[in-house]
N, CA, C and O atoms as a GROMACS GRO file, in nm:
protein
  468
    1UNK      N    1   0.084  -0.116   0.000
    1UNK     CA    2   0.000   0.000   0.000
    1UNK      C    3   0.090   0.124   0.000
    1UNK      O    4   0.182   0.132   0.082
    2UNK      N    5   0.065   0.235  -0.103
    2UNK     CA    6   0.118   0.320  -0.134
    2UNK      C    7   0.124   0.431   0.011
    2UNK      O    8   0.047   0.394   0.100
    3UNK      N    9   0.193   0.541   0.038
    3UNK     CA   10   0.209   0.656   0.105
    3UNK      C   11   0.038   0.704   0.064
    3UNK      O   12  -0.040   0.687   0.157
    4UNK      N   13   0.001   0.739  -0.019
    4UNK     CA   14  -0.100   0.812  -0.091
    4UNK      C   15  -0.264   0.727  -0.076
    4UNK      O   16  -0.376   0.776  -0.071
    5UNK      N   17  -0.215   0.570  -0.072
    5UNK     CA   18  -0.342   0.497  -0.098
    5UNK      C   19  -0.357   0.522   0.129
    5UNK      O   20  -0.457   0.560   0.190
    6UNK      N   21  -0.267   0.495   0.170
    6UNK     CA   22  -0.305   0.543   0.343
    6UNK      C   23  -0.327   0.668   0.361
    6UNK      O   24  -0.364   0.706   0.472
    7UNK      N   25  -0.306   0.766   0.246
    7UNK     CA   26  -0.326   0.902   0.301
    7UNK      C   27  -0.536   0.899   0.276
    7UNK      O   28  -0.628   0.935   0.348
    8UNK      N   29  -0.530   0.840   0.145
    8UNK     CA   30  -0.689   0.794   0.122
    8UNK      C   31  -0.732   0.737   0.176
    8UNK      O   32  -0.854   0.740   0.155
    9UNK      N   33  -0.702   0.667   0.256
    9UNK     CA   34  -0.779   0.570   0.379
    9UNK      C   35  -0.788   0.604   0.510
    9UNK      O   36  -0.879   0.554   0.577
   10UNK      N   37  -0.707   0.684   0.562
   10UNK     CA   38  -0.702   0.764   0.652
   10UNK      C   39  -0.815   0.876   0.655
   10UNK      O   40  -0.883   0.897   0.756
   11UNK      N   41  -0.832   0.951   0.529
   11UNK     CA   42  -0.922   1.066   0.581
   11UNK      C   43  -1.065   0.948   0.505
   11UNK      O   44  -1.174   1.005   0.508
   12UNK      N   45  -1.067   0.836   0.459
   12UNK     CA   46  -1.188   0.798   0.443
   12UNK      C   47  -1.269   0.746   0.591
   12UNK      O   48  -1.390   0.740   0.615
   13UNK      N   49  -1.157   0.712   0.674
   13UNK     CA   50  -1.173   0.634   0.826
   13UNK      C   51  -1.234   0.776   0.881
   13UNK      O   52  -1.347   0.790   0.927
   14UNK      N   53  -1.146   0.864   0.867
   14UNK     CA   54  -1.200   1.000   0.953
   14UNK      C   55  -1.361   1.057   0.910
   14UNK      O   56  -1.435   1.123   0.984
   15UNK      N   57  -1.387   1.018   0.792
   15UNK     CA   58  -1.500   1.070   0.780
   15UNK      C   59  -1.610   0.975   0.812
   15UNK      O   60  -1.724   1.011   0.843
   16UNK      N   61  -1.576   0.871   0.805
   16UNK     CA   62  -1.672   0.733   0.851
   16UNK      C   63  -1.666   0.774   0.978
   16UNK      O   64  -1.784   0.794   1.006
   17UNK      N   65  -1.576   0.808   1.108
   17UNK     CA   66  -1.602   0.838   1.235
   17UNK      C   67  -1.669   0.979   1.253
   17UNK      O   68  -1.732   0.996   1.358
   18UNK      N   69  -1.662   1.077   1.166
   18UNK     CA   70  -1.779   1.164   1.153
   18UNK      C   71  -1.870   1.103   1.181
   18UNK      O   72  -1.908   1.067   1.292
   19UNK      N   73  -1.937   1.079   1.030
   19UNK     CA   74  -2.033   0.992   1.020
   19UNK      C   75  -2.108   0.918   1.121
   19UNK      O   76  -2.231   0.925   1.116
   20UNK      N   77  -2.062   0.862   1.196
   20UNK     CA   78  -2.089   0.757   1.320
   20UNK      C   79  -2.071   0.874   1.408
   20UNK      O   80  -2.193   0.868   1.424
   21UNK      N   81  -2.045   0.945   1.458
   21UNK     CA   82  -2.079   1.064   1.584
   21UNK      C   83  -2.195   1.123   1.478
   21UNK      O   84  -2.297   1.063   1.513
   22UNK      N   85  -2.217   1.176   1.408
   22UNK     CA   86  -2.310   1.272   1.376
   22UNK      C   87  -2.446   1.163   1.398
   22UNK      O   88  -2.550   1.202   1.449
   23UNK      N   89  -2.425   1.032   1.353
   23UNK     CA   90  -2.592   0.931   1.410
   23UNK      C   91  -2.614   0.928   1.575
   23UNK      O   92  -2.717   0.897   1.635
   24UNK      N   93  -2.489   0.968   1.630
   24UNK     CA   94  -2.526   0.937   1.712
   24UNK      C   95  -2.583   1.034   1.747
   24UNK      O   96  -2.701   1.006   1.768
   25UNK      N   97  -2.557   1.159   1.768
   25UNK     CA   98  -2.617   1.278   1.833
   25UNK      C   99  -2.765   1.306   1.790
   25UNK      O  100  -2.838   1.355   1.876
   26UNK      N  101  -2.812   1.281   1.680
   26UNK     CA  102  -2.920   1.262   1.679
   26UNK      C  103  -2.934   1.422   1.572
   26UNK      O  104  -2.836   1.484   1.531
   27UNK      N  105  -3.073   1.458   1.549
   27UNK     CA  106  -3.098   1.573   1.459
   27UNK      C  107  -3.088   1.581   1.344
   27UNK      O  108  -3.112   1.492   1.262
   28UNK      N  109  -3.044   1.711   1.320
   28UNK     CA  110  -2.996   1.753   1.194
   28UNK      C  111  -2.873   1.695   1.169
   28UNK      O  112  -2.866   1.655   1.053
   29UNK      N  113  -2.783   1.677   1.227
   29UNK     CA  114  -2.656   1.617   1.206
   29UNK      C  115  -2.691   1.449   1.188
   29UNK      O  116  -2.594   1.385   1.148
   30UNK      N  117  -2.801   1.378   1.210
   30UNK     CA  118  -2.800   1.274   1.192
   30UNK      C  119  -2.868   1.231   1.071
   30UNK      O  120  -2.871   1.114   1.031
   31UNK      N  121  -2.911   1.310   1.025
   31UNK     CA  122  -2.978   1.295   0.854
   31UNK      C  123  -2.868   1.304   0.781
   31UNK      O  124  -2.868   1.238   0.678
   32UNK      N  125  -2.764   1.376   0.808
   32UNK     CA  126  -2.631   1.419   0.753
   32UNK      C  127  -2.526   1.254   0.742
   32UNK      O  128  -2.455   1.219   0.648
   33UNK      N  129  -2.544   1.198   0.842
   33UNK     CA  130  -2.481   1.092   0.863
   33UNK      C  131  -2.463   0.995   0.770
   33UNK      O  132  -2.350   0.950   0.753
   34UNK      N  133  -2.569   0.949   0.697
   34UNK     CA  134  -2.556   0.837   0.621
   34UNK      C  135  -2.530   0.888   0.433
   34UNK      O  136  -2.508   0.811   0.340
   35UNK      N  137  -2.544   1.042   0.428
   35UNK     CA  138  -2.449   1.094   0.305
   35UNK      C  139  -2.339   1.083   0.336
   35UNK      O  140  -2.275   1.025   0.247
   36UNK      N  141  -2.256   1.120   0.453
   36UNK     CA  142  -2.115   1.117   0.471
   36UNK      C  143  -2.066   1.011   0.491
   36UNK      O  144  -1.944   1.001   0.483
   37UNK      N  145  -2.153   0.888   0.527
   37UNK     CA  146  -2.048   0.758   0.535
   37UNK      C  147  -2.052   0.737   0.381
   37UNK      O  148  -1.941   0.698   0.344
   38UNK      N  149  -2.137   0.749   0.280
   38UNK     CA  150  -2.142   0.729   0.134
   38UNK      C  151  -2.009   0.757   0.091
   38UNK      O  152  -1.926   0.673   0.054
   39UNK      N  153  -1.989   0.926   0.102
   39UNK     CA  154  -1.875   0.996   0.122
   39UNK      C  155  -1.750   0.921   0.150
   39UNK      O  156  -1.641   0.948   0.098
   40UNK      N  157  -1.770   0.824   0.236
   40UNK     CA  158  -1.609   0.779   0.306
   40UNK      C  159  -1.599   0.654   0.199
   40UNK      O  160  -1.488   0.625   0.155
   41UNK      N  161  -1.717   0.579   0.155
   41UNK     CA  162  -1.713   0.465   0.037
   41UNK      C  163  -1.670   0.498  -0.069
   41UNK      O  164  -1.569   0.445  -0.115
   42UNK      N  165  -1.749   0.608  -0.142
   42UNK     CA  166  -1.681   0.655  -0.283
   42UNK      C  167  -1.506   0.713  -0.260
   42UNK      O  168  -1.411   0.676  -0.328
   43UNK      N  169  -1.501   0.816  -0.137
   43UNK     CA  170  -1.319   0.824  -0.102
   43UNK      C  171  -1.239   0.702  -0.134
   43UNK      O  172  -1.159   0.698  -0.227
   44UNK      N  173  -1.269   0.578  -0.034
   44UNK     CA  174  -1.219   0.459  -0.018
   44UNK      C  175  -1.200   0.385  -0.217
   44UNK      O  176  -1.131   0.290  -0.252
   45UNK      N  177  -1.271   0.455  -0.288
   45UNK     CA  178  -1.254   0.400  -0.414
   45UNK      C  179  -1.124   0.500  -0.514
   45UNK      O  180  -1.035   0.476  -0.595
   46UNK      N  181  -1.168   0.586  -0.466
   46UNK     CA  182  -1.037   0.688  -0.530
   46UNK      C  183  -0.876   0.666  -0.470
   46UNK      O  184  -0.792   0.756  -0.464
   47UNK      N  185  -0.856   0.528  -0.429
   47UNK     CA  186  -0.709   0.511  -0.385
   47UNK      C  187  -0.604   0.512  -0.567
   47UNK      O  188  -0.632   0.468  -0.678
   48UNK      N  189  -0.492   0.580  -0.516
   48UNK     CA  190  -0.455   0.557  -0.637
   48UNK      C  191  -0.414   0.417  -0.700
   48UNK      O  192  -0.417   0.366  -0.812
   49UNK      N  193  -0.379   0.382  -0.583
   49UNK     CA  194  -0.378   0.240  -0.664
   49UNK      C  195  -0.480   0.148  -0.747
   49UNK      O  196  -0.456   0.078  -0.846
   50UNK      N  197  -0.639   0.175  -0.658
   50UNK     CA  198  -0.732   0.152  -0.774
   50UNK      C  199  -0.698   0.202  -0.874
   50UNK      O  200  -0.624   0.148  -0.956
   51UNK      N  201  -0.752   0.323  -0.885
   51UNK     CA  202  -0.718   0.403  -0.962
   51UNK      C  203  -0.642   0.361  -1.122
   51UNK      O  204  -0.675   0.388  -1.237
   52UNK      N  205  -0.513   0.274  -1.058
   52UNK     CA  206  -0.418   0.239  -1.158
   52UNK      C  207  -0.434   0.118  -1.216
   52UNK      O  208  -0.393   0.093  -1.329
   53UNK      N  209  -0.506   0.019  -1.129
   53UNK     CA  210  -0.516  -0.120  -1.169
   53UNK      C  211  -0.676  -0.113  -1.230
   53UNK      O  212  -0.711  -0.192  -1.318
   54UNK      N  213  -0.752  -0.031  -1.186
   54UNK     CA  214  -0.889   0.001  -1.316
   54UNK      C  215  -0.834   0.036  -1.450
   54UNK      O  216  -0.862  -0.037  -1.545
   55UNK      N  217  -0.741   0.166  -1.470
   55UNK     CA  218  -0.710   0.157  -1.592
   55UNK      C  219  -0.666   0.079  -1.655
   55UNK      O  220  -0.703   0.067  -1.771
   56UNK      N  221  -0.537  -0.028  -1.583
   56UNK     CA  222  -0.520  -0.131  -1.672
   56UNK      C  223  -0.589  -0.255  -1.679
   56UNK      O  224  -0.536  -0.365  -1.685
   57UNK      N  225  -0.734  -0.225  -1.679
   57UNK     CA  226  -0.841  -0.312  -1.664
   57UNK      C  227  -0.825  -0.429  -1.568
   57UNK      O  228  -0.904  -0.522  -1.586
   58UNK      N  229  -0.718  -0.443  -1.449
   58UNK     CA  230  -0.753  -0.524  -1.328
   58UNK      C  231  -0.800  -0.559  -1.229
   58UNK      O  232  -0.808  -0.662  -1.162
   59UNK      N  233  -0.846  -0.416  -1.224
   59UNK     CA  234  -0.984  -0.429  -1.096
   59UNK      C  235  -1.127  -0.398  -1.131
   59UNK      O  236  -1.136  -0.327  -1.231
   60UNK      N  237  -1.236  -0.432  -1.076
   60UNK     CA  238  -1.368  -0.437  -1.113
   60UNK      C  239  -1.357  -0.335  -1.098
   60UNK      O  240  -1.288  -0.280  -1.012
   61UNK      N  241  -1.469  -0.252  -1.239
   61UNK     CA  242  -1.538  -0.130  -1.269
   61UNK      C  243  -1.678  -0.147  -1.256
   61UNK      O  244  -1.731  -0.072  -1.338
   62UNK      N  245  -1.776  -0.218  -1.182
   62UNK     CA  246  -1.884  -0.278  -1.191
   62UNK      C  247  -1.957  -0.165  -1.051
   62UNK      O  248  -2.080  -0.160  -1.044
   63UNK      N  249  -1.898  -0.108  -0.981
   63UNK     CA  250  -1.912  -0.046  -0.876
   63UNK      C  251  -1.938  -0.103  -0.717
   63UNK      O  252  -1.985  -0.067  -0.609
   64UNK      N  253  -1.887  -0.197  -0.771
   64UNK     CA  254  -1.928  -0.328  -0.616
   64UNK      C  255  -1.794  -0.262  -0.536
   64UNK      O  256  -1.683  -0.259  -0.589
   65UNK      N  257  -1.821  -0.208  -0.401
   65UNK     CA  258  -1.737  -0.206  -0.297
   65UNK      C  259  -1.721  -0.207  -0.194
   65UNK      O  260  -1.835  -0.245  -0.168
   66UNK      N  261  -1.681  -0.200  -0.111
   66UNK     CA  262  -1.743  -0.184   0.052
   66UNK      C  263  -1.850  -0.093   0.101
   66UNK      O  264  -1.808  -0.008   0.180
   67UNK      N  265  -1.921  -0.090   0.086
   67UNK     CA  266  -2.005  -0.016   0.112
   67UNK      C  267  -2.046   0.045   0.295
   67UNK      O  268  -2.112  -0.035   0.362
   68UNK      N  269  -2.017   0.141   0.342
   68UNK     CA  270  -2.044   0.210   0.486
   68UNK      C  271  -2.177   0.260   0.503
   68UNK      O  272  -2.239   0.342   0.435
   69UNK      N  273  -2.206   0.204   0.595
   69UNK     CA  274  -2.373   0.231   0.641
   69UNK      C  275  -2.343   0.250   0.748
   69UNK      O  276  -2.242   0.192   0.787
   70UNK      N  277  -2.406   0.328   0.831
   70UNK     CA  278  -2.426   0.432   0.964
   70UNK      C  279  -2.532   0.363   0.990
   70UNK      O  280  -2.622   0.376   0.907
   71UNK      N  281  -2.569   0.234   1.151
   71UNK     CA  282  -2.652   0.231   1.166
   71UNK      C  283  -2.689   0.329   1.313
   71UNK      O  284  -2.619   0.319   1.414
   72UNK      N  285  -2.802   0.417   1.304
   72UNK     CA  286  -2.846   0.507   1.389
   72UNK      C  287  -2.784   0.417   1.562
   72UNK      O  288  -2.813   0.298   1.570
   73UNK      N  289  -2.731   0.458   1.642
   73UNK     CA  290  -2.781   0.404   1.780
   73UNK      C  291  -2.899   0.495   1.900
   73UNK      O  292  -2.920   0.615   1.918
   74UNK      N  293  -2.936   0.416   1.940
   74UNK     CA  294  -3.073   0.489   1.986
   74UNK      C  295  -3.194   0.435   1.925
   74UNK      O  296  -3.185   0.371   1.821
   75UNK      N  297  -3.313   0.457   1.983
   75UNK     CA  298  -3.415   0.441   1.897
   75UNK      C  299  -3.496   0.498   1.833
   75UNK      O  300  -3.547   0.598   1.886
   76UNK      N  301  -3.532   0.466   1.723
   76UNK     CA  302  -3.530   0.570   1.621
   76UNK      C  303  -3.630   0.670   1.674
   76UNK      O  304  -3.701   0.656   1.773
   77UNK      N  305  -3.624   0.775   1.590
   77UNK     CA  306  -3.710   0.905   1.620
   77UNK      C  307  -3.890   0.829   1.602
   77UNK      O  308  -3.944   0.735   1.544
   78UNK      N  309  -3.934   0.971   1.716
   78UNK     CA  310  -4.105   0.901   1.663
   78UNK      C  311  -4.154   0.994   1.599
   78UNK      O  312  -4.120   1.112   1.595
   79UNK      N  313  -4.244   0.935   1.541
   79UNK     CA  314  -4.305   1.012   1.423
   79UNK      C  315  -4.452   1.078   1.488
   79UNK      O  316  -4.487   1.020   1.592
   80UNK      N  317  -4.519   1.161   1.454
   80UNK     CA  318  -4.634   1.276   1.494
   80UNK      C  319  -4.720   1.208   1.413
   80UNK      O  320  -4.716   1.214   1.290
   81UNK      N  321  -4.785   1.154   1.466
   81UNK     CA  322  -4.917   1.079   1.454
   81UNK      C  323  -5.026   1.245   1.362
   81UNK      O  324  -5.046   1.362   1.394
   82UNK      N  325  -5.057   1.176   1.272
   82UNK     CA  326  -5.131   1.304   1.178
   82UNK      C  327  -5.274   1.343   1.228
   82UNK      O  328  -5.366   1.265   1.253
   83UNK      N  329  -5.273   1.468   1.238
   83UNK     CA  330  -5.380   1.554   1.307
   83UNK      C  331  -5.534   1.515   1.250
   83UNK      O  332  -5.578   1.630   1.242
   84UNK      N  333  -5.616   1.451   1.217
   84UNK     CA  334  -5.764   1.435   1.162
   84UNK      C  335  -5.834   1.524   1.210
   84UNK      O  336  -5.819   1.550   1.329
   85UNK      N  337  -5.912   1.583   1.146
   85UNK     CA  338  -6.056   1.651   1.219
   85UNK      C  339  -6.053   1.734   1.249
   85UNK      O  340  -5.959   1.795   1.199
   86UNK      N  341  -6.137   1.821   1.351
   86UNK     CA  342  -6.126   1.926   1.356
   86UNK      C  343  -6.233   2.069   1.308
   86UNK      O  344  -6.266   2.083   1.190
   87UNK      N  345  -6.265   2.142   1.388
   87UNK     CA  346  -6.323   2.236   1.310
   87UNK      C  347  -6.239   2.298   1.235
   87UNK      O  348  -6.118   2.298   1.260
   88UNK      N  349  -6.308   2.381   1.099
   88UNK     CA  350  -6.251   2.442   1.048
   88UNK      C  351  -6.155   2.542   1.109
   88UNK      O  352  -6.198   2.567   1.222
   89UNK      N  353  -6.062   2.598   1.090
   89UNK     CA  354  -6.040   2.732   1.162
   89UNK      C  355  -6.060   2.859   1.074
   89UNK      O  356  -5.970   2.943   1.077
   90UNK      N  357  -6.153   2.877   1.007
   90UNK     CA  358  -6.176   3.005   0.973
   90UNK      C  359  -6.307   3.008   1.008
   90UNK      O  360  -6.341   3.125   1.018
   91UNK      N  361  -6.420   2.913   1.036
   91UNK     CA  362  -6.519   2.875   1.099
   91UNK      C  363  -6.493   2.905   1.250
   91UNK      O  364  -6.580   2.984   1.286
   92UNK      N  365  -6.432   2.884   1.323
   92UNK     CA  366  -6.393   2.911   1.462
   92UNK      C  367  -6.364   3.055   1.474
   92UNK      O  368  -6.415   3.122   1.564
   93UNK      N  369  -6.285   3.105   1.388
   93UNK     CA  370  -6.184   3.250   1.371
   93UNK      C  371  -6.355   3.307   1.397
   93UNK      O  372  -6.386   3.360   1.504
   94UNK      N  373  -6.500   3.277   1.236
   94UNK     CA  374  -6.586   3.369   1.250
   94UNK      C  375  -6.656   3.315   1.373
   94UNK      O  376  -6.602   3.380   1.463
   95UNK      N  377  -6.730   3.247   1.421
   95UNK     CA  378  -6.734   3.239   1.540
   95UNK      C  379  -6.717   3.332   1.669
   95UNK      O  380  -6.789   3.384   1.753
   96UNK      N  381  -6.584   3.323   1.639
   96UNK     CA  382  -6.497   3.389   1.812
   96UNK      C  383  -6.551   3.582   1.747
   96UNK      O  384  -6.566   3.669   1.833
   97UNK      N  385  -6.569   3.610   1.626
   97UNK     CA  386  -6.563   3.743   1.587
   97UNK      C  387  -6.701   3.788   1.632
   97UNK      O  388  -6.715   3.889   1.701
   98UNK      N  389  -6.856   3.674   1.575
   98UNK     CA  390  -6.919   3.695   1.607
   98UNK      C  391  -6.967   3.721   1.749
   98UNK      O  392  -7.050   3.803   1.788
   99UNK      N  393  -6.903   3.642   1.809
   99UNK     CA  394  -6.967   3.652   1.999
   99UNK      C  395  -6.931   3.784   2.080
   99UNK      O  396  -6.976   3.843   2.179
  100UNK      N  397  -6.807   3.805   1.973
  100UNK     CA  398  -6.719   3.927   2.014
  100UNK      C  399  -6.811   4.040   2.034
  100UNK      O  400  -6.848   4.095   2.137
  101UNK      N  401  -6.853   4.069   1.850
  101UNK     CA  402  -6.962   4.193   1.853
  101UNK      C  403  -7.092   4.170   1.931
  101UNK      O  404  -7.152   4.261   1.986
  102UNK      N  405  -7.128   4.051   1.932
  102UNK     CA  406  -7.263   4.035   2.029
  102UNK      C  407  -7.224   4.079   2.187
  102UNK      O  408  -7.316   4.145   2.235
  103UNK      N  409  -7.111   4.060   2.282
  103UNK     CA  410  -7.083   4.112   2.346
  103UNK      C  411  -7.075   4.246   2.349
  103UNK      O  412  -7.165   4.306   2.407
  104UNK      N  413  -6.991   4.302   2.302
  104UNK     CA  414  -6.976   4.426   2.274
  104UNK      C  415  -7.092   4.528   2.235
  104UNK      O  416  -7.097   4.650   2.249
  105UNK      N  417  -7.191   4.434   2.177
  105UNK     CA  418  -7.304   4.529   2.209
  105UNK      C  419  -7.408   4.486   2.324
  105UNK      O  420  -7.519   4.537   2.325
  106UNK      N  421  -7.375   4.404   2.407
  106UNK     CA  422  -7.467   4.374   2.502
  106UNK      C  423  -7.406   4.496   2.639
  106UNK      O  424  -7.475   4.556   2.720
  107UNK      N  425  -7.261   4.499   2.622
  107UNK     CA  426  -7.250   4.568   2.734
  107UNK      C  427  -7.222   4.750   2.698
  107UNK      O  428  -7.187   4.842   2.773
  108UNK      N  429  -7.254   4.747   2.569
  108UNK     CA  430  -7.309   4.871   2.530
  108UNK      C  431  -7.428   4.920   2.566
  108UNK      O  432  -7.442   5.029   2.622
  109UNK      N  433  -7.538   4.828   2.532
  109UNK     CA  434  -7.667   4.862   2.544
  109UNK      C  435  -7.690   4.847   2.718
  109UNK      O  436  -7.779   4.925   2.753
  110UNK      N  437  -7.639   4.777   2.821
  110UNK     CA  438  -7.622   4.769   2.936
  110UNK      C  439  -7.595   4.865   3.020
  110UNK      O  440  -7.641   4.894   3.131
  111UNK      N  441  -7.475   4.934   2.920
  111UNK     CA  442  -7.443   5.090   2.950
  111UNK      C  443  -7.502   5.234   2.980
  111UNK      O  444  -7.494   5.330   3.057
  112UNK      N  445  -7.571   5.177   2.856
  112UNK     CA  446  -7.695   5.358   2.829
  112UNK      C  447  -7.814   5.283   2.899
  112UNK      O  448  -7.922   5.311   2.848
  113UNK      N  449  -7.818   5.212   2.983
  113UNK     CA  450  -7.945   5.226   3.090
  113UNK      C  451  -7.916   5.267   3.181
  113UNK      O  452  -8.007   5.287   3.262
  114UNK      N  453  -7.740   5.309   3.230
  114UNK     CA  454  -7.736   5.342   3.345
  114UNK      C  455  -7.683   5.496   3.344
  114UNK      O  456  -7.657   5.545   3.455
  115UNK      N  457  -7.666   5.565   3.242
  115UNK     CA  458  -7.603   5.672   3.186
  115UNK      C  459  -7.665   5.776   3.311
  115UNK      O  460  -7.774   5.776   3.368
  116UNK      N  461  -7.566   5.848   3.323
  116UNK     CA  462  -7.664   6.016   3.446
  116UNK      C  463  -7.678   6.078   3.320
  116UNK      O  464  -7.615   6.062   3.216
  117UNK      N  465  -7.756   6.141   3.345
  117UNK     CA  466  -7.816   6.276   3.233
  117UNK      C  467  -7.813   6.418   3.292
  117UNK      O  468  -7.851   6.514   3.225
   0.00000   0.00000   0.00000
């Protein structure tokens, strides 16, 4: 193994241990996770030595390779059960508007019975 094919395997390892911290933490960084171990597979193919023995047609070009999968630890996220039903809410909105003005004039008219003159 070349100086160059460990310098490629080295930062492919480093990004696979990305990879595997970012599942773990969970979030946004964990959706991120399983592009970047992809990331460390396709790296792991750019060694130059592939590289050299593809061109002289000795190694498979078929795309079969090790392939890195991030499995999540933890259990997986839960999902939000979908909202059904319901009143409308612009039905509610007129509603709440109407009771409003019916108030508003009940304690209007409540008012001018007790007015001093």
């Amino acid at each position: 193994m070349t100086k160059a094919d460990q310098l490629v395997d080295r930062a492919a390892t480093r990004l696979r241990e990305i990879a595997s911290k970012a599942a773990r933490e969970g979030g946004v960084a964990a959706k991120l996770a399983q592009p970047l171990a992809d990331d460390a597979a396709f790296l792991r193919k750019l060694k130059p030595s592939l590289i050299l023995a593809r061109a002289k047609g000795e190694a498979r070009t078929d795309g079969e390779a090790v392939h890195d999968a991030v499995a999540p630890s933890g259990p997986p996220p839960r999902k939000r059960p979908k909202q059904r039903g319901g009143p409308n809410p612009f039905l509610v909105v007129g509603i709440a508007l109407a009771a409003g003005i019916v108030l508003a004039k009940v304690v209007d008219w409540r008012g001018r019975g007790h007015a001093d003159d």
